[in-house]
Every structure is written in C-alpha cells, then in structure tokens.
C-alpha positions, 0 to 999 in steps of 0.5 A, spaced: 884 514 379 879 517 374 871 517 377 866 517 371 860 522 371 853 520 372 851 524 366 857 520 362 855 513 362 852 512 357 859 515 353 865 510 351 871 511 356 875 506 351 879 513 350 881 513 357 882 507 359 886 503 352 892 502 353 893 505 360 893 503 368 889 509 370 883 506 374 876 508 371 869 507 376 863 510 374 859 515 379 852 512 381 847 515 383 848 512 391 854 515 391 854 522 388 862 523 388 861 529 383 856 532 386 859 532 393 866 533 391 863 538 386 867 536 381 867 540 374 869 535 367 876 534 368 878 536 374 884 533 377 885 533 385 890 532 388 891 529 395 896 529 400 898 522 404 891 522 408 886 523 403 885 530 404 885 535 398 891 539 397 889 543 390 883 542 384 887 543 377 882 543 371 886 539 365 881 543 361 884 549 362 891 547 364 892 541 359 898 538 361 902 536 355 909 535 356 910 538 349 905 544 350 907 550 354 915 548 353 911 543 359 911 548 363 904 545 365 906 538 366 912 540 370 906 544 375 904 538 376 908 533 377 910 539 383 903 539 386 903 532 386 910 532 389 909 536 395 902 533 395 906 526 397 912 530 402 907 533 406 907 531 414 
C-alpha cells in the first residue's frame, strides 16, 4: 500500500497508480502517518505478519529494477519481503 504524503497532495499520483493494483491513500493532517512513522519519499516498510515493522528500504537509494544491478536489488527485496512473511 503506498500512503501519500501530506506536502504531496496537490501533485498527480496518475504515475503510481495507472495500470497497478498497488493501493494509494492520502495522509491528512488528522492522521499524520509520515510524520509518526517518520517516513522519508520512498521509503518502503517492510512488515512482518502482525503489523510490525522488520526493515525500512529507501527505493530512492536502493532502486529495485530488476534490470538494474543484474537485480541484485530487487532479488534484496523480494528476500526481506520473504523472511518478513516467514517469521513466527
């Protein structure tokens, strides 16, 4: 699910969301998810069965294009995401 960010809602999310089934919802100044989960652009929690946080990726930083770094990246990922999904 990708949230928003307050200081971006007047901007297009056309590009994230055409052509997708990624849900998209927009933080509001009630619930303040960036600012309590102190959210940076891009990043991408990763969380384990019961809602907890594992591990923070920026994709800025870590771009997860399988065809970028012999997708070494993306294969990181998919790993995390994984072992996410495995723990007890």
């Amino acid at each position: 699910m990708g949230v928003n960010g307050i200081e971006y809602a007047a901007k297009s999310i056309t590009g994230m969301i055409t052509g997708r089934t990624l849900p998209w919802v927009q933080d509001n100044t009630e619930q303040r998810v960036w600012e309590s989960w102190q959210v940076y652009i891009r990043d991408f929690f990763v969380l384990d069965k019961d809602g907890d946080v594992v591990d923070v990726v920026n994709l800025t930083a870590f771009n997860p294009d399988p065809t970028v770094n012999e997708g070494e990246n993306y294969r990181a990922i998919k790993e995390l995401l994984l072992s996410a999904r495995d723990q007890q």
